[in-house]
SEDREN-120112 format. One record per residue (C-alpha): x, y, z. Coordinates in steps of 0.02 Angstrom, whole numbers, plus 50000, padded with zeros to 5 digits. Layout:
REM SEDREN-120112
<px X&py Y&pz Z>
...
END
This chain:
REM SEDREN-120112
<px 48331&py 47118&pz 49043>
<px 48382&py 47172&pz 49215>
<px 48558&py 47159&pz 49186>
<px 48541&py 47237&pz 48999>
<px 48448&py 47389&pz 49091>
<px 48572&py 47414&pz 49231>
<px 48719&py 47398&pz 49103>
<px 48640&py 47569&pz 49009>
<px 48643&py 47658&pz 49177>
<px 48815&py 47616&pz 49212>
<px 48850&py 47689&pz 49022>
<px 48733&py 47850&pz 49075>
<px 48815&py 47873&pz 49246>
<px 48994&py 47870&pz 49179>
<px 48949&py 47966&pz 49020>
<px 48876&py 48103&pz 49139>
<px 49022&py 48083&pz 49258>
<px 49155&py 48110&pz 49118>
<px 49066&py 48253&pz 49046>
<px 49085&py 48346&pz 49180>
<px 49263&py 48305&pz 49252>
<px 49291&py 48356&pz 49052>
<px 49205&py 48528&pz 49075>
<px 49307&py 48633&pz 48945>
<px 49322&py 48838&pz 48997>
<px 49399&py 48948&pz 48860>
<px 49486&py 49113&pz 48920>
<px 49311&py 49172&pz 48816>
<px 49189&py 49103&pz 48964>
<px 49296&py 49223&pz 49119>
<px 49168&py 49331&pz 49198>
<px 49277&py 49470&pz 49211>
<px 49222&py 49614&pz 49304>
<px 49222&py 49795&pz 49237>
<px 49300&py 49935&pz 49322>
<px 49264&py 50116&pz 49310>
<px 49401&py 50212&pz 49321>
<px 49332&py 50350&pz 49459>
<px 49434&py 50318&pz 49591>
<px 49624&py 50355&pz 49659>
<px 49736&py 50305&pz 49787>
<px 49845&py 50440&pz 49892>
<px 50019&py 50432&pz 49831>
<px 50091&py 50599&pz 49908>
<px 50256&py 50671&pz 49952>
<px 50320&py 50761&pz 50091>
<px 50402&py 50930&pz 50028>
<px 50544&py 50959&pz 50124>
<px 50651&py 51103&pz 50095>
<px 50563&py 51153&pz 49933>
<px 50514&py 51328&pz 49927>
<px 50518&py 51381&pz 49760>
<px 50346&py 51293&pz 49732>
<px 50318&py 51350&pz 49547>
<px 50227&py 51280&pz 49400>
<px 50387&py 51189&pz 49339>
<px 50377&py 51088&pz 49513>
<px 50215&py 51044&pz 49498>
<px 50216&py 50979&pz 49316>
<px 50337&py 50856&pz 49427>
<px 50239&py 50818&pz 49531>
<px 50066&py 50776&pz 49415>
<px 50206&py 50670&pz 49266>
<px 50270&py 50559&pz 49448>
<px 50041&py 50554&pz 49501>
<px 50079&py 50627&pz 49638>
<px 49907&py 50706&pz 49698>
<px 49946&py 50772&pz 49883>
<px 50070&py 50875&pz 49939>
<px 50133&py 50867&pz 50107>
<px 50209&py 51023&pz 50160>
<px 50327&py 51107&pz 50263>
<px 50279&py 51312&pz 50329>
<px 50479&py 51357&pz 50378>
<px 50501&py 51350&pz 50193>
<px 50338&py 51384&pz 50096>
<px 50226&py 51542&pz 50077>
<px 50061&py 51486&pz 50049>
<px 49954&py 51569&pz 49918>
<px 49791&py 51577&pz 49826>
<px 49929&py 51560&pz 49676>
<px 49984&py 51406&pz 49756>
<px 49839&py 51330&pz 49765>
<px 49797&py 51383&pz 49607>
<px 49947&py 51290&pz 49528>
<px 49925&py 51147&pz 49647>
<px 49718&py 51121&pz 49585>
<px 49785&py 51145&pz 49390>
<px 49915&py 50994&pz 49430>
<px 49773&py 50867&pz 49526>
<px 49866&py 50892&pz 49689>
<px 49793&py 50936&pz 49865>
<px 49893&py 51022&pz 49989>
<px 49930&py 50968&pz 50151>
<px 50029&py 51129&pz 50235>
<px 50137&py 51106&pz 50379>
<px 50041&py 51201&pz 50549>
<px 50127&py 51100&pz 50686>
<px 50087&py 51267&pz 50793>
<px 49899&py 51286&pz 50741>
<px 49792&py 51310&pz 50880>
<px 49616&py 51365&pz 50812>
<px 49643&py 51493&pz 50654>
<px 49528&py 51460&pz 50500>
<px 49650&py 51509&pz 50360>
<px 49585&py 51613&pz 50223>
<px 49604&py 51474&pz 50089>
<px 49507&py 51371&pz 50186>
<px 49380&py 51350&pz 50063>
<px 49497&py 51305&pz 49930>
<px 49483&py 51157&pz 49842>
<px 49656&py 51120&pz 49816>
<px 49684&py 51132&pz 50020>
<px 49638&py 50976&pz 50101>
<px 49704&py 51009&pz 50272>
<px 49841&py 51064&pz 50390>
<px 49971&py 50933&pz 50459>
<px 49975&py 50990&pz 50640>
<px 50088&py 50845&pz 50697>
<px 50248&py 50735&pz 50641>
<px 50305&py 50609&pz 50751>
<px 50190&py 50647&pz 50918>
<px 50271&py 50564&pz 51069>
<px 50142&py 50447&pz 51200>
<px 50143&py 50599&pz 51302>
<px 50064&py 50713&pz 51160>
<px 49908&py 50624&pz 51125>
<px 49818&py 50715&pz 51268>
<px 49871&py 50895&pz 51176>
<px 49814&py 50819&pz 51015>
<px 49660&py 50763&pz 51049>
<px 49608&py 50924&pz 51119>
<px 49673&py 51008&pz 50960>
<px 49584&py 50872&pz 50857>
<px 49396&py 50923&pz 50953>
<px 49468&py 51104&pz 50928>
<px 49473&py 51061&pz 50723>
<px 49323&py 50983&pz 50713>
<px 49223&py 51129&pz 50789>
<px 49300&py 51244&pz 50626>
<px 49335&py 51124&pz 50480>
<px 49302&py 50974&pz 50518>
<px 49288&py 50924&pz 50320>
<px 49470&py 50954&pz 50317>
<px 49590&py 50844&pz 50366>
<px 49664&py 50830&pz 50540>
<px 49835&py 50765&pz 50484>
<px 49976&py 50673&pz 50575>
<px 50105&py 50551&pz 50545>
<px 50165&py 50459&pz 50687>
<px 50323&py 50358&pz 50744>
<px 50369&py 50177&pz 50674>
<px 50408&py 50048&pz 50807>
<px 50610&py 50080&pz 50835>
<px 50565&py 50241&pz 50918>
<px 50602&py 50185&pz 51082>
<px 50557&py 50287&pz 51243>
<px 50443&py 50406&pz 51151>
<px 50319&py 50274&pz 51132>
<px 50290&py 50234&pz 51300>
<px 50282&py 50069&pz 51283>
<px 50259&py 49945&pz 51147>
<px 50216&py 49983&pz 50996>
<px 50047&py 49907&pz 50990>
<px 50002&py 49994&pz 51154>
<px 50071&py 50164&pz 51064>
<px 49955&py 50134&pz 50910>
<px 49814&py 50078&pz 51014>
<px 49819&py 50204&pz 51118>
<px 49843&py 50344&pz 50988>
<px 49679&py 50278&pz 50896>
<px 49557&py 50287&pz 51049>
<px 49641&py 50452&pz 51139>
<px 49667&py 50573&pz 50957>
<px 49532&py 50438&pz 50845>
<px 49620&py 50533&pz 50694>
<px 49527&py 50511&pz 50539>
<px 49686&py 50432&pz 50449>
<px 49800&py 50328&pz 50524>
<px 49985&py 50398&pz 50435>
<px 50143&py 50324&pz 50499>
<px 50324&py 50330&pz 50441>
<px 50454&py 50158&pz 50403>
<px 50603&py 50153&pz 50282>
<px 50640&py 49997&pz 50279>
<px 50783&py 49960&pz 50168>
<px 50959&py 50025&pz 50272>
<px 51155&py 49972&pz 50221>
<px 51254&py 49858&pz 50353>
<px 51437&py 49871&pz 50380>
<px 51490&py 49788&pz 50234>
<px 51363&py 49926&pz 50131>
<px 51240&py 49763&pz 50095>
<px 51033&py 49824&pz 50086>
<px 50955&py 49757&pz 50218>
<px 50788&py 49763&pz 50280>
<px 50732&py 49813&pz 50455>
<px 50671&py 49656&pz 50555>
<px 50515&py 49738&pz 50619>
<px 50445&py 49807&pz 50449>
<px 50316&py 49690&pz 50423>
<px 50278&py 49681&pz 50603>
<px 50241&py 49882&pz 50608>
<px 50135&py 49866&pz 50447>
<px 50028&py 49738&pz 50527>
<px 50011&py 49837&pz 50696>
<px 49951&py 49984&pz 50594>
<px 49856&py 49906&pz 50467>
<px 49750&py 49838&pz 50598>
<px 49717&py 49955&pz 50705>
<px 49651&py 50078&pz 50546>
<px 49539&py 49925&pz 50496>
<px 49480&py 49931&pz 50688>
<px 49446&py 50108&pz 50692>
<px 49372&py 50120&pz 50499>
<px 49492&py 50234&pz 50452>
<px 49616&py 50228&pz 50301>
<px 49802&py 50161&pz 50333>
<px 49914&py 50273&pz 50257>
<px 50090&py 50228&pz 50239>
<px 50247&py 50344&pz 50204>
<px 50400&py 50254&pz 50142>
<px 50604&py 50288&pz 50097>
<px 50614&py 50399&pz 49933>
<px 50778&py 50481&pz 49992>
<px 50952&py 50409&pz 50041>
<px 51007&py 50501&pz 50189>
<px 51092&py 50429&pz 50359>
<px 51103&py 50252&pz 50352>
<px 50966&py 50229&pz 50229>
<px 50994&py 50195&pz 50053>
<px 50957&py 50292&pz 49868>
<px 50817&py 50168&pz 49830>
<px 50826&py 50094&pz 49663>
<px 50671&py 50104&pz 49556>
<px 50654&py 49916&pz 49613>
<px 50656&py 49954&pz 49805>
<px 50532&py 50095&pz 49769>
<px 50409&py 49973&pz 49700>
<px 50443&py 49844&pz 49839>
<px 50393&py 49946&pz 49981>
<px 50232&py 50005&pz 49896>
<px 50203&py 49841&pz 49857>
<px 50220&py 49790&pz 50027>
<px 50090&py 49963&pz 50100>
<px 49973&py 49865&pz 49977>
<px 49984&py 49705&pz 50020>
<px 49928&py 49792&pz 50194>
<px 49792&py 49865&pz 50124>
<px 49878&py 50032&pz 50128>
<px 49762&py 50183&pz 50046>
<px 49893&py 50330&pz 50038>
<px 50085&py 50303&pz 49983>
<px 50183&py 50452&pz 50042>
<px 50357&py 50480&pz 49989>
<px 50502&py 50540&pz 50104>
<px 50573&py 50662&pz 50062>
<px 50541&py 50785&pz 49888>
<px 50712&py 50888&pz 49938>
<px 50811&py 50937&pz 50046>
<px 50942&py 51074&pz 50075>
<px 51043&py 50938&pz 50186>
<px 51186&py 50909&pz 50080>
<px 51171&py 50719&pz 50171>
<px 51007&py 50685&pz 50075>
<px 50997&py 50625&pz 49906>
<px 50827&py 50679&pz 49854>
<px 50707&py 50640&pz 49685>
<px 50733&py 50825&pz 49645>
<px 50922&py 50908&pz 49659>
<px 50888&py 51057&pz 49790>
<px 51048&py 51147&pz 49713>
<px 50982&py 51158&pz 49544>
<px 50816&py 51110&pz 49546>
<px 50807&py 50979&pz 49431>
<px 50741&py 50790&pz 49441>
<px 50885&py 50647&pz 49499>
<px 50866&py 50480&pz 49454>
<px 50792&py 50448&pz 49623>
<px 50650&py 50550&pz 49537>
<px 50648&py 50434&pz 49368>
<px 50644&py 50276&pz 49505>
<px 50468&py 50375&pz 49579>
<px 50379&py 50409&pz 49437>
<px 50424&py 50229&pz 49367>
<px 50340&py 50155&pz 49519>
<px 50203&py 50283&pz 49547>
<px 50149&py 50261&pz 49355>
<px 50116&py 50075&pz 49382>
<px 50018&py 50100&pz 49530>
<px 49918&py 50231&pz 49481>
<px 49867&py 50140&pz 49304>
<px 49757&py 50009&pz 49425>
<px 49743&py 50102&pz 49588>
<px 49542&py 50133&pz 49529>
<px 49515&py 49935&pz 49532>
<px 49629&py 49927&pz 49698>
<px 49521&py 50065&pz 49786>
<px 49369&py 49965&pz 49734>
<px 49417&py 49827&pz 49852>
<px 49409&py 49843&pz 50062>
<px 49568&py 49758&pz 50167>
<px 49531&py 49615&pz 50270>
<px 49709&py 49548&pz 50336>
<px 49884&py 49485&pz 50281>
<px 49921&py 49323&pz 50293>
<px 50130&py 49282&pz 50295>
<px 50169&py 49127&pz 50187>
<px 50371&py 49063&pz 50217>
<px 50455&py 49021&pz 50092>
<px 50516&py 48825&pz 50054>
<px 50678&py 48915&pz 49987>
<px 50717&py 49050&pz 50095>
<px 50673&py 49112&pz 50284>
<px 50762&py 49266&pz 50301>
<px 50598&py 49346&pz 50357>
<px 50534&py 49214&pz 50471>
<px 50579&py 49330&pz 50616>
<px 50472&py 49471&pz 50558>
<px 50335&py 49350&pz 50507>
<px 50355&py 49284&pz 50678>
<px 50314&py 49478&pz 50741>
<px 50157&py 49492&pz 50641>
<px 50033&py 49455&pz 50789>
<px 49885&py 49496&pz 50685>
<px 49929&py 49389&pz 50508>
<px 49774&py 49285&pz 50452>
<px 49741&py 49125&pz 50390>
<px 49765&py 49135&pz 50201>
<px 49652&py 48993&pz 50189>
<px 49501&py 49048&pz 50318>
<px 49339&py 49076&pz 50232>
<px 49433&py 49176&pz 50086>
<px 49418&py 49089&pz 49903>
<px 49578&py 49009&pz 49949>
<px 49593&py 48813&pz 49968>
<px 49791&py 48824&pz 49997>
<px 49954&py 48925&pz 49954>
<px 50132&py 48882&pz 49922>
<px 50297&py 48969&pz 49859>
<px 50481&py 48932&pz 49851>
<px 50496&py 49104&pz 49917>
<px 50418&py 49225&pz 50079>
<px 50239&py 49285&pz 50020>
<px 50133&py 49429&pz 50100>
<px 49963&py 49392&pz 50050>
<px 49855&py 49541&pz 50089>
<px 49664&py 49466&pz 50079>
<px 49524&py 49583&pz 49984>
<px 49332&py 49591&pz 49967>
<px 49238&py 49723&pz 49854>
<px 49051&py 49766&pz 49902>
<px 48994&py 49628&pz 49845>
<px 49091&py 49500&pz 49943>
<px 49184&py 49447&pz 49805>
<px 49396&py 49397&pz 49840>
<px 49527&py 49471&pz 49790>
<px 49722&py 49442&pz 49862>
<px 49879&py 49556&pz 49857>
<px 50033&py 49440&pz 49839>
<px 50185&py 49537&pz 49875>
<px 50374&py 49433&pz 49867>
<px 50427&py 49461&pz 50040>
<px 50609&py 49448&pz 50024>
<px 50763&py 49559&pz 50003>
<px 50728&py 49663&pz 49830>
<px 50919&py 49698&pz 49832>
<px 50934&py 49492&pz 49845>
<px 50824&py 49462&pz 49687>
<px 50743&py 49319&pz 49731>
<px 50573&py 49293&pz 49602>
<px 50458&py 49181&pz 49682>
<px 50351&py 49029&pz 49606>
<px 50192&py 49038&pz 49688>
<px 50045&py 48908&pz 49661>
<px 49863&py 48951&pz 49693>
<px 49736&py 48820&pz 49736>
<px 49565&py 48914&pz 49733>
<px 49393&py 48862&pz 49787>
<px 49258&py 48755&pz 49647>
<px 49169&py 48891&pz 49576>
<px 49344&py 48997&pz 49515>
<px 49374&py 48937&pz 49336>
<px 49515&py 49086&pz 49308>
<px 49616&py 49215&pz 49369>
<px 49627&py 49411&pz 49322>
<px 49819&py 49439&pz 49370>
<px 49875&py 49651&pz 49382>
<px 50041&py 49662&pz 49376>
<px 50133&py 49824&pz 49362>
<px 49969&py 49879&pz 49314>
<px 49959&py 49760&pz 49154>
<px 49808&py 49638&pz 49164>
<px 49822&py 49453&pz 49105>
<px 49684&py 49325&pz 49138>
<px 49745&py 49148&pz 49161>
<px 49646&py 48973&pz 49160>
<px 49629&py 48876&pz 49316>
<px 49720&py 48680&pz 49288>
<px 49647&py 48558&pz 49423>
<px 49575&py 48722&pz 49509>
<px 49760&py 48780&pz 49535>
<px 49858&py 48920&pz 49458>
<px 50062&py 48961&pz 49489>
<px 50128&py 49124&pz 49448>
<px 50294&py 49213&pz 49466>
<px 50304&py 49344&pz 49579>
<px 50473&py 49441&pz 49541>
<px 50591&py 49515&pz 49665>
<px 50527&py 49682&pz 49718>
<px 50347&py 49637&pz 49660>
<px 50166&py 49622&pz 49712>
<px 50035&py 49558&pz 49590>
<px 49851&py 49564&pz 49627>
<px 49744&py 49429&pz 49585>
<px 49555&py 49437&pz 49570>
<px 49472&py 49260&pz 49541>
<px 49370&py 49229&pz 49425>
<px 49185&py 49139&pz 49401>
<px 49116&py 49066&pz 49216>
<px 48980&py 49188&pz 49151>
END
């Protein structure tokens, strides 16, 4: 009887166990969560030479979403008109005052002007004059913005030091509420190969977290003009390098340069004639696929990168060797473990509720096209995957609590696990 009764056990105990290593989850039983579409990221543009700011321009501007202006006062008389045309589009302006030293301007309280940029580029030695002007600012308007970009990390002497120690030191001295900084990564060698600057990733993760130190945005501007050494990025290399600003949690995207009378520039919008380039088409392509999921991107906060090599390929192991501040991809994040055949930035997210999230941008060489095969292993309770990519959603079963996914060449995809309801 014994024997009979601990025979029935066995059946119940293996009967349970196989029921539940045979748990079946349709794509039906993804909790998916639901996004209201009330927010935007900052994808801007610095003006240049553009003067003729009319209401042709800034139809541009609102069919590439761009919604802030960044301009320059040698060239541009500004107007209630402006404005005007500027609030009609969805833009803010950002005028050029690099010489402001206390006025209130008399379109102030416009809505479409959401501050002055009072300095590009400040040298170690200019932090003292801007953080007086900064206490200056916030004694008049301090709801407007206090704008500056500063240098990237090639800038040599200017910086005073490192890098880090220029960053650092800009964020305790100025404490800007934004922390803007310039890169254009993608230059032609000798033999007029793209090739990307060694210290990229290291300058995005310098930045990136210092703003998360201070609680202030990290605003990147990137290469939208060939000029110099620098190349006429392809609609593919436009994407990449936003990619890459998210993957970094970036919060503003800020292309350089609109136009330019500088016959050496080749600019998204011919300054001769006044007309879109391609280098305009390449923009708006990559601007449109950001800005169809930047409300779901905005509702998640930045919490570090982690750098993933490649089994295939280590042309950035340098740079990833430069990121002092890259986290674990695997500490305390949903993650169990991450592989690819190619170099991964994995930018880690949380949303309010504590909920993951995770930015994988293909590290490599867009002008290389190398796609990478990337497999996920994600923590027990993740059944599924919501995958954004270009702004299309997909969800996606979890096999064995894994999930692989191409990443293409020039691409970041953003993946938000998912729970059963």
């Amino acid at each position: 009887m014994k024997r009979v009764i601990s025979l029935l056990a066995l059946v119940i105990c293996l009967a349970t166990l196989l029921g539940a290593c045979g748990e079946t989850v349709n794509l039906d039983d993804l909790s998916i969560p639901e996004f209201t579409d009330d927010q935007e990221m900052v994808i801007g543009v610095w003006s240049g030479s553009m003067a003729n700011w009319n209401d042709q321009h800034f139809s541009y501007l609102e069919e590439a979403d761009i919604n802030l202006l960044l301009g320059s006062s040698e060239y541009i008389a500004y107007s209630e008109q402006l404005f005007d045309l500027a609030e009609a589009a969805g833009v803010r302006v950002v005028p050029d005052s690099r010489k402001w030293d206390g006025e209130v301007p008399s379109f102030v309280e416009h809505p479409a002007f959401a501050g002055y940029c009072v300095w590009d580029e400040p040298s170690s030695d200019d932090f003292e004059k801007l953080a007086e002007k900064k206490a200056k600012w916030d004694s008049l308007m301090a709801e407007k913005m206090f704008f500056v970009n500063v240098f990237p990390g090639w800038a040599g002497t200017a910086l005073g030091g490192s890098f880090d120690s220029y960053i650092s030191n800009y964020m305790q001295i100025v404490q800007p509420e934004v922390l803007c900084f310039d890169h254009y990564p993608l230059m032609e060698d000798s033999n007029d190969n793209t090739v990307v600057r060694d210290t990229f990733f290291s300058d995005m993760d310098i930045c990136s977290h210092y703003a998360k130190q201070s609680g202030v945005d990290f605003w990147f501007t990137l290469l939208a003009a060939g000029h110099m050494d620098y190349v006429n990025p392809t609609e593919e290399e436009f994407r990449w390098q936003m990619a890459v600003g998210q993957a970094y949690g970036a919060r503003g995207l800020v292309h350089y340069v609109y136009t330019s009378h500088d016959p050496d520039y080749t600019c998204p919008i011919d300054w001769k004639y006044q007309t879109p380039t391609e280098l305009y088409e390449n923009m708006d392509a990559a601007n449109g696929e950001v800005a169809a999921w930047d409300h779901i991107y905005m509702q998640y906060d930045w919490q570090g990168t982690a750098t993933i090599g490649g089994t295939n390929n280590e042309f950035t192991s340098i740079g990833f060797q430069l990121c002092q501040y890259a986290v674990k991809p695997t500490d305390k994040t949903g993650i169990k473990s991450i592989s690819s055949d190619e170099d991964l930035l994995c930018g880690i997210f949380r949303d309010e509720n504590g909920s993951p999230a995770y930015m994988i941008t293909n590290a490599t060489n867009p002008a290389e096209e190398k796609d990478a095969t990337v497999t996920l292993k994600l923590d027990k309770n993740y059944k599924g995957v919501l995958i954004i990519d270009r702004g299309a959603q997909t969800t996606k079963l979890l096999e064995n609590r894994e999930v692989t996914i191409e990443v293409e060449s020039s691409e970041g995809v953003f993946i938000i696990p998912l729970t059963k309801k």
